[in-house]
C-alpha positions as protocol buffer text, in pm:
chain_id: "A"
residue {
  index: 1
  type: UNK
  ca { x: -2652 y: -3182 z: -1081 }
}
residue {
  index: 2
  type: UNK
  ca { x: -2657 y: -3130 z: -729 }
}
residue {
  index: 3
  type: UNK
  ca { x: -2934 y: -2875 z: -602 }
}
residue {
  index: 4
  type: UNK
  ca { x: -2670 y: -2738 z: -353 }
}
residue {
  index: 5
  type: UNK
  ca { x: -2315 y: -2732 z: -285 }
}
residue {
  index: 6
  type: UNK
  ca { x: -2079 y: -2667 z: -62 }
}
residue {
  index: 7
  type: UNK
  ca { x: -1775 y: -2477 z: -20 }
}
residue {
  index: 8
  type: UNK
  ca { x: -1464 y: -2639 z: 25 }
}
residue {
  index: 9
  type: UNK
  ca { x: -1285 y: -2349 z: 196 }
}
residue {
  index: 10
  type: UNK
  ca { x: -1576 y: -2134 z: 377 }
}
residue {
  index: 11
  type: UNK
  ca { x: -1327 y: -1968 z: 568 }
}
residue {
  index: 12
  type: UNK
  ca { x: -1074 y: -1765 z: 334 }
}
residue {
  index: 13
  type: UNK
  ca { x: -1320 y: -1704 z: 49 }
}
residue {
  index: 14
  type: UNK
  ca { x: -1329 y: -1336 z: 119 }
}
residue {
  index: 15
  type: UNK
  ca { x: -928 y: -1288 z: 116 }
}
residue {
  index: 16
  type: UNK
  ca { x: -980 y: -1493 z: -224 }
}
residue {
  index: 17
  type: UNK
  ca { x: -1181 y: -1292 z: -378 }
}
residue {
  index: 18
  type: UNK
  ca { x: -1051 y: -954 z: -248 }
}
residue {
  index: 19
  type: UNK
  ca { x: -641 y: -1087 z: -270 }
}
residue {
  index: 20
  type: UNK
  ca { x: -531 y: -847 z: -513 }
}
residue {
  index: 21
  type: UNK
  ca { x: -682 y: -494 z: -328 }
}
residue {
  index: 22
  type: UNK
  ca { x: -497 y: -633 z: -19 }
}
residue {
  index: 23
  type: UNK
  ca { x: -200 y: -666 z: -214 }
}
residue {
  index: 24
  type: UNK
  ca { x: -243 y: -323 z: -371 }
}
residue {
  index: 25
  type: UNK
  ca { x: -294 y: -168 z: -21 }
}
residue {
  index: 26
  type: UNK
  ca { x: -20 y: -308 z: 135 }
}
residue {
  index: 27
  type: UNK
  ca { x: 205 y: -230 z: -149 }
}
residue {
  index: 28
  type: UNK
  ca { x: 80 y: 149 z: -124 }
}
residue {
  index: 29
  type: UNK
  ca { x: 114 y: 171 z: 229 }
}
residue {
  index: 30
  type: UNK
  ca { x: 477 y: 18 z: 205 }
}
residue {
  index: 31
  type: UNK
  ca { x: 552 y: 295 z: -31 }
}
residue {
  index: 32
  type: UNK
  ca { x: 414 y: 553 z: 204 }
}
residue {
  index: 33
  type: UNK
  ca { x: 654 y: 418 z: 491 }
}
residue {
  index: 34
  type: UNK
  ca { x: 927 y: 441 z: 293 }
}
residue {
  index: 35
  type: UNK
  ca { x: 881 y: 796 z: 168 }
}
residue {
  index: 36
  type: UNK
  ca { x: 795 y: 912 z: 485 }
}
residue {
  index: 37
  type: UNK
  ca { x: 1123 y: 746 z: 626 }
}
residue {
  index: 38
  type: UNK
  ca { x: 1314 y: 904 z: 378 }
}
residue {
  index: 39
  type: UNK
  ca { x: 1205 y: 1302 z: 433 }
}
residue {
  index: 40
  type: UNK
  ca { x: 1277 y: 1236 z: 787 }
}
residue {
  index: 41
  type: UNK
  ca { x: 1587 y: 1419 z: 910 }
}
residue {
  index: 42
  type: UNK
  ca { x: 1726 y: 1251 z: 1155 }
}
residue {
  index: 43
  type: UNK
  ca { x: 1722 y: 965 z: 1008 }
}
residue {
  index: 44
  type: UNK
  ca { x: 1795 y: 1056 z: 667 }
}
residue {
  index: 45
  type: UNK
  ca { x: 2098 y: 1282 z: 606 }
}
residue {
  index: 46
  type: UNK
  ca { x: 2124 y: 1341 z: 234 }
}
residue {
  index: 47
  type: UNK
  ca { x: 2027 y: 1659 z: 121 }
}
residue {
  index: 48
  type: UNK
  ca { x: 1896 y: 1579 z: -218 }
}
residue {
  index: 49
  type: UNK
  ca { x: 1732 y: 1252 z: -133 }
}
residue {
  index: 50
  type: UNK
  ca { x: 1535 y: 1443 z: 177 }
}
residue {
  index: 51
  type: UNK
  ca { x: 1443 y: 1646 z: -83 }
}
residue {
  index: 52
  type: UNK
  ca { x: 1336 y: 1484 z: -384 }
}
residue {
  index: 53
  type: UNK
  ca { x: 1149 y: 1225 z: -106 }
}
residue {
  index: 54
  type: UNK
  ca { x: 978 y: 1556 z: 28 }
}
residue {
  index: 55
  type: UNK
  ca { x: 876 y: 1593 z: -365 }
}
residue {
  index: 56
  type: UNK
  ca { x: 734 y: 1270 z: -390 }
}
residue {
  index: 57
  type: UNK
  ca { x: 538 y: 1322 z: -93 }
}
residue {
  index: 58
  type: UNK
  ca { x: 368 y: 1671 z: -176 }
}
residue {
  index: 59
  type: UNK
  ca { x: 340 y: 1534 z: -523 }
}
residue {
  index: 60
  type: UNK
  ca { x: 185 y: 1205 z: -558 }
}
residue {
  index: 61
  type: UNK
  ca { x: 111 y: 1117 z: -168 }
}
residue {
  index: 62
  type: UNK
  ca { x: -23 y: 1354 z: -1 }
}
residue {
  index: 63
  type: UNK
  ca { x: -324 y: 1348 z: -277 }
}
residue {
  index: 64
  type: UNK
  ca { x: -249 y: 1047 z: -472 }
}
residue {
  index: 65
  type: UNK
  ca { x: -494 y: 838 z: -191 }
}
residue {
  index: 66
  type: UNK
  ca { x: -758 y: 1061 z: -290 }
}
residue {
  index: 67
  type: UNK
  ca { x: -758 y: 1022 z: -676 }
}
């Protein structure tokens, strides 16, 4: 048994290890974009979408990061 060893990628250990939070993130921040595109007026111009995307926002976004 060797008394020490090396690693064979030193480089990306720390995305390795921490992958699945940066996947998480992104994902969350995705969603975020896409609510926030969608309450938008100008560039969204259904009523009830704006609206229930406006929901989703006061609802689960605008405190969701916090819990």
């Amino acid at each position: 048994m060797p008394l020490y060893w090396t690693q064979m990628i030193p480089d990306t250990v720390f995305f390795i290890s921490c992958g699945q939070y940066l996947i998480i993130i992104m994902s969350y921040a995705a969603w975020v974009i896409l609510i926030a595109l969608l309450k938008n007026r100008t560039i969204n111009k259904f009523n009830r979408l704006r609206r229930f995307a406006k929901g989703v926002y006061n609802r689960r976004i605008r405190y969701g990061v916090f819990n």
